[in-house]
Backbone as XML, in Angstrom:
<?xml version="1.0"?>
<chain id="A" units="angstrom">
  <residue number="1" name="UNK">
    <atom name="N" x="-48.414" y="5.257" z="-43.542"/>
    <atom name="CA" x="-48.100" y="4.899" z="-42.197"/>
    <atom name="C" x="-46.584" y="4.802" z="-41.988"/>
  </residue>
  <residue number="2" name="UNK">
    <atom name="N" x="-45.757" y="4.701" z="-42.849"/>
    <atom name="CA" x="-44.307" y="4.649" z="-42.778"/>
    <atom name="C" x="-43.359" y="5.913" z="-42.541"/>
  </residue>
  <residue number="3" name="UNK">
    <atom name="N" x="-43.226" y="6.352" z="-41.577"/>
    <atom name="CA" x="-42.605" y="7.521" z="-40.976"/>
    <atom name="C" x="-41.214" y="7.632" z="-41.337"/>
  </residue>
  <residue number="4" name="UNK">
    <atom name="N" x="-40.619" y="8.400" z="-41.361"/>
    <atom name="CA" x="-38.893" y="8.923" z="-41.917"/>
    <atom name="C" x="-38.115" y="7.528" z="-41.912"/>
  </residue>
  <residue number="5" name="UNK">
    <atom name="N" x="-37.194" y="7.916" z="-41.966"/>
    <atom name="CA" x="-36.157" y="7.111" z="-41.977"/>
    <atom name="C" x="-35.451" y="7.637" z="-41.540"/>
  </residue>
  <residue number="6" name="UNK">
    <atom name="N" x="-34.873" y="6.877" z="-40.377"/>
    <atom name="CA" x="-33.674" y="7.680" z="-39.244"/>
    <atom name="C" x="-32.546" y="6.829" z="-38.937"/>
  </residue>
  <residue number="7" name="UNK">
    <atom name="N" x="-31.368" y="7.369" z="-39.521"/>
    <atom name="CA" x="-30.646" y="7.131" z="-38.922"/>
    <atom name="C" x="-29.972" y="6.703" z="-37.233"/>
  </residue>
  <residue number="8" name="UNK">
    <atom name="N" x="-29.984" y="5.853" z="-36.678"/>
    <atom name="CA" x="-29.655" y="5.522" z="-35.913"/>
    <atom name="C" x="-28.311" y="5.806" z="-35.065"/>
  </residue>
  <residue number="9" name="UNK">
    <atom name="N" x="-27.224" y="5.220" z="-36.049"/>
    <atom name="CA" x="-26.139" y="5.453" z="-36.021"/>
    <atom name="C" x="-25.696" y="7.518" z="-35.488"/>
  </residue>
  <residue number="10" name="UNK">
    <atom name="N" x="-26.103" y="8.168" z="-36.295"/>
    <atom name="CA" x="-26.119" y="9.442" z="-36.038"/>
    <atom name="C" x="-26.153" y="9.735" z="-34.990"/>
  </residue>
  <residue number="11" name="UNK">
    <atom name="N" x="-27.583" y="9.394" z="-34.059"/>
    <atom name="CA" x="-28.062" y="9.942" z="-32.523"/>
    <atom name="C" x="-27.131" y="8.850" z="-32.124"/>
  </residue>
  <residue number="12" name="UNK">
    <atom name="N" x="-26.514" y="7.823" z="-32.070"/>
    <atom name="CA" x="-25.636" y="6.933" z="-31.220"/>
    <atom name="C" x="-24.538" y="7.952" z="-30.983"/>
  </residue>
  <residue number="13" name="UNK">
    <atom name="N" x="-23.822" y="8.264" z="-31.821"/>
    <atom name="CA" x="-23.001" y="9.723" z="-32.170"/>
    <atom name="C" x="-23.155" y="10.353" z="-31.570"/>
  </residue>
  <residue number="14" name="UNK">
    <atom name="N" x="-24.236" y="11.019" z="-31.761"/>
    <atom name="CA" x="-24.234" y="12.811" z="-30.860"/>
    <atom name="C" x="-24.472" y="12.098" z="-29.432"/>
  </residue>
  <residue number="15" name="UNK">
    <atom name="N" x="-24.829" y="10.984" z="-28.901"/>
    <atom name="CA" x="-25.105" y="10.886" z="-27.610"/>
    <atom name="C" x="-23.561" y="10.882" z="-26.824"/>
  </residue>
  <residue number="16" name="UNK">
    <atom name="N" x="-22.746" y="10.065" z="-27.970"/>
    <atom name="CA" x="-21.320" y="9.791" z="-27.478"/>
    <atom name="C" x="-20.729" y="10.922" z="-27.017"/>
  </residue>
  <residue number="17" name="UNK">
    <atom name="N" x="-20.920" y="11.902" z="-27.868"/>
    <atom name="CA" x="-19.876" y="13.060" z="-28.042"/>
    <atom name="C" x="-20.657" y="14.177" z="-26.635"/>
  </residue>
  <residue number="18" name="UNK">
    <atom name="N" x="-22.425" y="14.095" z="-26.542"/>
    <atom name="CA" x="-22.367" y="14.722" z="-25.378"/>
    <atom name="C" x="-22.098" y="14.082" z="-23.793"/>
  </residue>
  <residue number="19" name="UNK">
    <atom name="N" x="-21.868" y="12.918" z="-23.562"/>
    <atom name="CA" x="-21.329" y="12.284" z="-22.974"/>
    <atom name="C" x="-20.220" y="12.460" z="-22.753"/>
  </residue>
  <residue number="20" name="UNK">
    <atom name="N" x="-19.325" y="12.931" z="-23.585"/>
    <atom name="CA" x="-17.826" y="13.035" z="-23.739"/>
    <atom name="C" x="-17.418" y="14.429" z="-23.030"/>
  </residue>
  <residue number="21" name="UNK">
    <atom name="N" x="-18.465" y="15.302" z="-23.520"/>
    <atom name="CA" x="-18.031" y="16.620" z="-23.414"/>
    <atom name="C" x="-18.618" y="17.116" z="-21.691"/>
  </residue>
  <residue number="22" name="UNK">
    <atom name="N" x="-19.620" y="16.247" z="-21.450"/>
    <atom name="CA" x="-20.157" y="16.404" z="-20.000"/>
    <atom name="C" x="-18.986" y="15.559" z="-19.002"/>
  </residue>
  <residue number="23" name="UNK">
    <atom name="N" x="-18.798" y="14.874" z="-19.357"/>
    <atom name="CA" x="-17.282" y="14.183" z="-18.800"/>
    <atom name="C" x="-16.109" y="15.386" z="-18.243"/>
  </residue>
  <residue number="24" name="UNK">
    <atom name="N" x="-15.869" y="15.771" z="-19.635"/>
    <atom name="CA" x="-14.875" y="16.502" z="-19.574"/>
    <atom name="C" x="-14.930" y="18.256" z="-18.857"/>
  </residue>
  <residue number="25" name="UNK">
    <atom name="N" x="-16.419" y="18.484" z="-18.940"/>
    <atom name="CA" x="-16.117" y="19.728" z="-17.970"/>
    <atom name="C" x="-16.241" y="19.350" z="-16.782"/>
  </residue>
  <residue number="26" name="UNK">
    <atom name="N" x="-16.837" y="17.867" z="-16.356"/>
    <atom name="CA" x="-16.608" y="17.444" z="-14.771"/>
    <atom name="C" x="-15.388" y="17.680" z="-14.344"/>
  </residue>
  <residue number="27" name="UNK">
    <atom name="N" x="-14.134" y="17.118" z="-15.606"/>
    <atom name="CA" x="-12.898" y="17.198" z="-15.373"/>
    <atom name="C" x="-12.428" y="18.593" z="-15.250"/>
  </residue>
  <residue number="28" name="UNK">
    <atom name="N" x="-12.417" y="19.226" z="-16.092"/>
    <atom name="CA" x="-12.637" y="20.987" z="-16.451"/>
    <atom name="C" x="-12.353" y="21.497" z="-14.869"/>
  </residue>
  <residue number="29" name="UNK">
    <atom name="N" x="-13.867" y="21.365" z="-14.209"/>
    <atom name="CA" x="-14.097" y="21.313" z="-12.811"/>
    <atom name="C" x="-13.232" y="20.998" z="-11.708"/>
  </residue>
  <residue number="30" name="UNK">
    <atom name="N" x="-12.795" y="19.834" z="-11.600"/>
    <atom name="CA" x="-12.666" y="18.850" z="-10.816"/>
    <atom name="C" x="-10.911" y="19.588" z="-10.797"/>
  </residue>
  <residue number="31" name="UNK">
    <atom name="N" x="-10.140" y="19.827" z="-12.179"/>
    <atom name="CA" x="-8.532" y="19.305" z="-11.842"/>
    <atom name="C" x="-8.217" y="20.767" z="-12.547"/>
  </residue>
  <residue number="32" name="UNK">
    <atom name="N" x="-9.189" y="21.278" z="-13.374"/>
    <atom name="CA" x="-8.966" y="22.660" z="-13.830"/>
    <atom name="C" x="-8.247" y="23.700" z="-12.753"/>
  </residue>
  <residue number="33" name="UNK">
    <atom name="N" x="-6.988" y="24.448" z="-12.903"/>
    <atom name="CA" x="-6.892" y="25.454" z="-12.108"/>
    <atom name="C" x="-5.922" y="26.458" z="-13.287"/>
  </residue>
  <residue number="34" name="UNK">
    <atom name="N" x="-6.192" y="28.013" z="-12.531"/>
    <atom name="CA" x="-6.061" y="28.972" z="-13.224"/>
    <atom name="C" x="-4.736" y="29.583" z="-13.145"/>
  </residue>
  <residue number="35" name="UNK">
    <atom name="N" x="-3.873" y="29.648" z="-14.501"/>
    <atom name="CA" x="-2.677" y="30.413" z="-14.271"/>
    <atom name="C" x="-1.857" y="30.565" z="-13.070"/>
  </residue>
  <residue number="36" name="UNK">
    <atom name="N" x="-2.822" y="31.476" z="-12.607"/>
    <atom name="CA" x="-2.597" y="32.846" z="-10.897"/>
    <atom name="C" x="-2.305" y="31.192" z="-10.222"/>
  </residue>
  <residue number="37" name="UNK">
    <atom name="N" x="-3.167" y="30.750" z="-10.105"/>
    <atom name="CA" x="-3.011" y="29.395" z="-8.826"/>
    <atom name="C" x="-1.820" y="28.568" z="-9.001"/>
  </residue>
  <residue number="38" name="UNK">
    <atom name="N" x="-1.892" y="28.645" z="-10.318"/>
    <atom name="CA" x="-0.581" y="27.053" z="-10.783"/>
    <atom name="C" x="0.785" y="28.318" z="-10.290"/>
  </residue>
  <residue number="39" name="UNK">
    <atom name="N" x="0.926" y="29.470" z="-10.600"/>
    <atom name="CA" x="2.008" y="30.052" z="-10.077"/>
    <atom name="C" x="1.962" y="30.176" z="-9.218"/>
  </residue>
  <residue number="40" name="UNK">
    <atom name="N" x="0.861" y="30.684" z="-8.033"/>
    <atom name="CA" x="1.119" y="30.765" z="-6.517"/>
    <atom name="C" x="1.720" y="29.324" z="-6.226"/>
  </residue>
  <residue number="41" name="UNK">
    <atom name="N" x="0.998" y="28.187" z="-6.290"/>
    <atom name="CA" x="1.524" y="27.043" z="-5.767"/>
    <atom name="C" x="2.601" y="26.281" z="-6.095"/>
  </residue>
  <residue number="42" name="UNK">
    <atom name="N" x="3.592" y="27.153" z="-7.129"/>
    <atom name="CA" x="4.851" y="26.468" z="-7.409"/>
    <atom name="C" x="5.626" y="27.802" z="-6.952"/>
  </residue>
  <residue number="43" name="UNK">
    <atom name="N" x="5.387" y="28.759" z="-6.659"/>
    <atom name="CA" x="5.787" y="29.752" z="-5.457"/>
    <atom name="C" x="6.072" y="29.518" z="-4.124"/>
  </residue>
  <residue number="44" name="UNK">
    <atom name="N" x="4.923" y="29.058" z="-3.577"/>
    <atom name="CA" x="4.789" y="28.739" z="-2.691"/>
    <atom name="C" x="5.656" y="26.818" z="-2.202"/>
  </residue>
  <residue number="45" name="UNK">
    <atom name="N" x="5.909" y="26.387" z="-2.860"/>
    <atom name="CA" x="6.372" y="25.702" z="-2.663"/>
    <atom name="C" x="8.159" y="26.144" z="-2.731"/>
  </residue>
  <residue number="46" name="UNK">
    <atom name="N" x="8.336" y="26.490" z="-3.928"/>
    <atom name="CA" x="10.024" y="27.151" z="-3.678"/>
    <atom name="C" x="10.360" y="27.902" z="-2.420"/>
  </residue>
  <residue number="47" name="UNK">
    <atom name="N" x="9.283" y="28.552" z="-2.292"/>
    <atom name="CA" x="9.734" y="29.184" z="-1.018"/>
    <atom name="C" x="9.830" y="28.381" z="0.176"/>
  </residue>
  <residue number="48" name="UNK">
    <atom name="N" x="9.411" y="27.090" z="0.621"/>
    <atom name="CA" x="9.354" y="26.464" z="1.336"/>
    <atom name="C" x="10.579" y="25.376" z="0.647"/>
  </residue>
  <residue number="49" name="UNK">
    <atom name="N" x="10.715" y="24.790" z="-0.029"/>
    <atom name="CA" x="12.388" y="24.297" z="-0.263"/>
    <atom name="C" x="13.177" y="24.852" z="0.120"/>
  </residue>
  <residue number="50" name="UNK">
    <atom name="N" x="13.373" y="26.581" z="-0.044"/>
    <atom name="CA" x="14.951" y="27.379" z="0.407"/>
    <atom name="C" x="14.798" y="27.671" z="1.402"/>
  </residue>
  <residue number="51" name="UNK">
    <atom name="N" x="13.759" y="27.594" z="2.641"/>
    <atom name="CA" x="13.897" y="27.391" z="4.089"/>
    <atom name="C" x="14.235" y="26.137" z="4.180"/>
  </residue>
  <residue number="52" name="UNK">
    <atom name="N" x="13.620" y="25.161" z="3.935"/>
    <atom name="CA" x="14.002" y="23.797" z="3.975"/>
    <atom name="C" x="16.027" y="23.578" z="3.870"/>
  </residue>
  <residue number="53" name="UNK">
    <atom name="N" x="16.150" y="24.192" z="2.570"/>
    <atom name="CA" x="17.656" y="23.709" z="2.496"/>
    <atom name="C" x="18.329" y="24.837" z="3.645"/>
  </residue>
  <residue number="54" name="UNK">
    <atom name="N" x="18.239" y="25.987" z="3.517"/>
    <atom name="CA" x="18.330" y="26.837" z="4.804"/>
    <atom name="C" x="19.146" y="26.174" z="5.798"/>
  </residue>
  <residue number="55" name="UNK">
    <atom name="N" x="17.803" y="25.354" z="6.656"/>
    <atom name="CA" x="18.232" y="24.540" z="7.793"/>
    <atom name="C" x="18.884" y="23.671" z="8.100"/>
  </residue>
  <residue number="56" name="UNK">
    <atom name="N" x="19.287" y="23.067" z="6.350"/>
    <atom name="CA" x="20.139" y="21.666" z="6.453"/>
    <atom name="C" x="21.944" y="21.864" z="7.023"/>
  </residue>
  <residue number="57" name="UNK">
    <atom name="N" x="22.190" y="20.801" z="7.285"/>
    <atom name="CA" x="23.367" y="21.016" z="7.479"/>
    <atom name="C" x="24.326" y="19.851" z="6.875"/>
  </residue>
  <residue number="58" name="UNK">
    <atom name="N" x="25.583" y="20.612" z="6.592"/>
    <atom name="CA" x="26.405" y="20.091" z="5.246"/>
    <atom name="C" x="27.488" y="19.305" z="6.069"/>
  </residue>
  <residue number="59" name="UNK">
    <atom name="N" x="27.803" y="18.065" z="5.244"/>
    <atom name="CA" x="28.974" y="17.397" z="5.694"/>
    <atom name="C" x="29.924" y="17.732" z="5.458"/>
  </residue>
  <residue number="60" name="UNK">
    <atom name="N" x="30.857" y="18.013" z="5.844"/>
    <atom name="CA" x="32.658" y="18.553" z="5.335"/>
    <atom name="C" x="33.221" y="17.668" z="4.131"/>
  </residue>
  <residue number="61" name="UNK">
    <atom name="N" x="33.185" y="18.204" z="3.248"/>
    <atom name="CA" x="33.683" y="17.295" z="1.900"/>
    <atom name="C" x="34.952" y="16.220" z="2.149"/>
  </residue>
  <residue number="62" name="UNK">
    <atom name="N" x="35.044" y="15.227" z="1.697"/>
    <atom name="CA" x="35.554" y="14.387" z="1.846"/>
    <atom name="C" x="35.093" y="13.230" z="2.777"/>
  </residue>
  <residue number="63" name="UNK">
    <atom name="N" x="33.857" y="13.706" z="3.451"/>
    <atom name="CA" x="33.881" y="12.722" z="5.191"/>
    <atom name="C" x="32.514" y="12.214" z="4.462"/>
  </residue>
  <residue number="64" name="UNK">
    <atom name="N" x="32.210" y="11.036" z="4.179"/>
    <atom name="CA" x="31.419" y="10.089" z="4.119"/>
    <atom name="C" x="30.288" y="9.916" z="5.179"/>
  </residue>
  <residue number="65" name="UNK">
    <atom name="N" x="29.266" y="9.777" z="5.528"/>
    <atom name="CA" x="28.184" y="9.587" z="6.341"/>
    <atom name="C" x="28.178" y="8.085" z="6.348"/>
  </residue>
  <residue number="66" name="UNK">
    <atom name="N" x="28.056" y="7.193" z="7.918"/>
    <atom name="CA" x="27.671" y="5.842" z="7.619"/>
    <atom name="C" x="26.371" y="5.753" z="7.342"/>
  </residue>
  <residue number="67" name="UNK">
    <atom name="N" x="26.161" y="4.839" z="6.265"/>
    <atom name="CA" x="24.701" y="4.184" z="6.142"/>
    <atom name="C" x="24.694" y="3.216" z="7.350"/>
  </residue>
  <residue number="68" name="UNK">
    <atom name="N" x="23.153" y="3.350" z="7.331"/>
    <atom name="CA" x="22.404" y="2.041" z="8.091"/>
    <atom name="C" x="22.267" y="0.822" z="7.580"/>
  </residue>
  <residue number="69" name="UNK">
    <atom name="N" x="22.450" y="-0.460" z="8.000"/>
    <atom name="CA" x="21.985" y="-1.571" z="6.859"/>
    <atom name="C" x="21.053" y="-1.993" z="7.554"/>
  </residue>
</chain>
C-alpha cells in the first residue's frame, strides 16, 4: 500500500520556475519591442528636438536673462 516516494521540494521548484517564466513572457509581451521600433522611436524623436531647437531663439552672449523669484 505504500506508494513512491516523492519528493516534494522538486515540484515546489518546477512550479517556481514555471511561474517565473510565465511572468516573464507577460513581460516579453508587455515592454518587449523590436530593434526596427527602438530605432524608429529614437529617430523620431531627434527629429523632433532639431525642429524644436530650430525655433528657439538665442540670447546675445554676454546679456543675462532675469529670473523670476
Amino acid at each position: 500500500m505504500a506508494g513512491d516516494v516523492v519528493n516534494l521540494r522538486q515540484f515546489r521548484k518546477q512550479k517556481t520556475r514555471s511561474d517565473h517564466e510565465k511572468a516573464a513572457e507577460q513581460n516579453r509581451i508587455t515592454f518587449g519591442r523590436t530593434k526596427a521600433e527602438k530605432t524608429l522611436t529614437q529617430t523620431l524623436n531627434e527629429t523632433a528636438e532639431r525642429r524644436l531647437d530650430q525655433g528657439r531663439r538665442e540670447t546675445p552672449s554676454g546679456i543675462e536673462r532675469p529670473t523670476e523669484d
